[in-house]
C-alpha angles and dihedrals in degrees: 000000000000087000086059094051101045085054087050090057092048099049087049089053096054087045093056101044089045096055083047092055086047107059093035088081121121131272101177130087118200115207109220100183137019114295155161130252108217133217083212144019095271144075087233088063129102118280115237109172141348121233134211134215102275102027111126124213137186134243119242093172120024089210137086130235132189086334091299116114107208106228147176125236127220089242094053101257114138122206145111132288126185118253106237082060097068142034129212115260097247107237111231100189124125101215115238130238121197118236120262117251113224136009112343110213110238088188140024125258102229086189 
């Protein structure tokens, strides 16, 4: 029984650290040179906008595609912009885990 119990709180451990990963991603795009902002996913597309190293910009889409992120703009412009012209904003935060209610079990019961 206590075995049981001790798995359960390990698996709801893991679930909880693993949410929080996940929703520690990312959400902001750098731009590190000069670059457009697309109305497509293409180079052949309309120009909206240029962009400048520094500026942030926001994910629409977490996915790539064809290279082009599509973004959002502080200003509210949305477009695309190529890959190799951002970077991703790095995430420092530590995830948190809330604390365990009860006993927490310091061994395992082999019986």
């Amino acid at each position: 029984m206590k075995g049981n119990r001790l798995r359960v709180c390990a698996l709801s451990f893991c679930a909880v650290v693993l949410r929080a990963s996940i929703a520690a991603q990312p959400t902001t795009l750098i731009v590190q040179h000069n670059a457009n902002l697309r109305a497509d996913h293409s180079t052949q597309s309309t120009i909206k906008d240029h962009l400048e190293p520094g500026d942030e910009l926001t994910l629409v889409d977490p996915t790539k595609t064809l290279g082009f992120w599509h973004v959002g703009t502080a200003d509210g412009v949305e477009g695309w912009v190529y890959q190799t012209l951002v970077h991703l904003e790095e995430v420092d935060e530590v995830p948190t885990v809330p604390s365990a209610t009860g006993p927490i079990a310091t061994a395992v019961d082999p019986g």
